[in-house]
C-alpha positions in Angstrom: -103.1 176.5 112.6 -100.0 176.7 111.2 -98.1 173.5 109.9 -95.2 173.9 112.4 -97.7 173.7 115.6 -98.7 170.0 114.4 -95.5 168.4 113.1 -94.1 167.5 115.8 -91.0 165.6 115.6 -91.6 163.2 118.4 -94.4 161.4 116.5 -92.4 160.6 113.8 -89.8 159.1 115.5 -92.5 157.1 117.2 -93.4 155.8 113.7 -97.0 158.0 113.7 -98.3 159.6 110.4 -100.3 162.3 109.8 -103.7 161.8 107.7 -106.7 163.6 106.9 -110.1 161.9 107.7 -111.8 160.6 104.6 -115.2 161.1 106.4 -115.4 164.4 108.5 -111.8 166.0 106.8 -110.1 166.7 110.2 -106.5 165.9 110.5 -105.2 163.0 112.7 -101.9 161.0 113.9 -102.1 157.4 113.4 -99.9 154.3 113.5 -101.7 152.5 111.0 -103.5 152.6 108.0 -106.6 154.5 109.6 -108.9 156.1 106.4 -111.1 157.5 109.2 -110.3 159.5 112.5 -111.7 156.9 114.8 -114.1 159.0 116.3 -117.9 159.4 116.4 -119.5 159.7 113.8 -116.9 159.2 111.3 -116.5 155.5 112.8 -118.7 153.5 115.0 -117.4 152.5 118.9 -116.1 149.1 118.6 -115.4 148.5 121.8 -119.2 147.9 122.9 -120.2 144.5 123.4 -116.8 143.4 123.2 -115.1 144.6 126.5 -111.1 144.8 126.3 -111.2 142.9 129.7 -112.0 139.1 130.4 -113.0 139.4 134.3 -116.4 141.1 134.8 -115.2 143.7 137.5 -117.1 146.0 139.8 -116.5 149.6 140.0 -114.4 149.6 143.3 -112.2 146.8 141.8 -112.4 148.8 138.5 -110.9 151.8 140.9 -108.8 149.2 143.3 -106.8 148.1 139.8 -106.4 151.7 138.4 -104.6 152.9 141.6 -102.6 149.6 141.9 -101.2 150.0 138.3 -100.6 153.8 139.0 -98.7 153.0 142.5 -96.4 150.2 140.4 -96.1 153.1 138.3 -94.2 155.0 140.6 -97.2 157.5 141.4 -98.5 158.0 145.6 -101.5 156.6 146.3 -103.6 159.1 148.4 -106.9 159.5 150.1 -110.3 160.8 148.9 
């Protein structure tokens, strides 16, 4: 892929670099000082057994708070 079709200008501004994974070799964006590309296998989920959420919810309040935060959002909440 040419460079041009990856350097986009809009990351940068954002503050994003671009690295290459030390593991796998595969290109990346990044707003920190990432050696690896974050994903399997080059890097372990980190997320399991430590949930990014403090309430225990079930699936329909899972769903309930998704379409909540997208109607505040300005989106249309609609039926199934």
């Amino acid at each position: 892929m040419p460079e041009a079709d990856y350097e986009i200008e809009f990351f940068r501004a954002q503050g994003f670099r671009r690295s290459q994974c030390a593991s796998c070799g595969k290109f990346f964006w990044t707003l920190g000082d990432h050696t690896t590309c974050g994903e399997t296998p080059c890097q372990e989920y980190d997320f399991i057994g430590n949930p990014p959420f403090k309430k225990r919810l079930t699936v329909r309040a899972m769903r309930e708070d998704f379409i909540s935060f997208m109607e505040a959002n300005g989106h249309t909440r609609v039926r199934r």
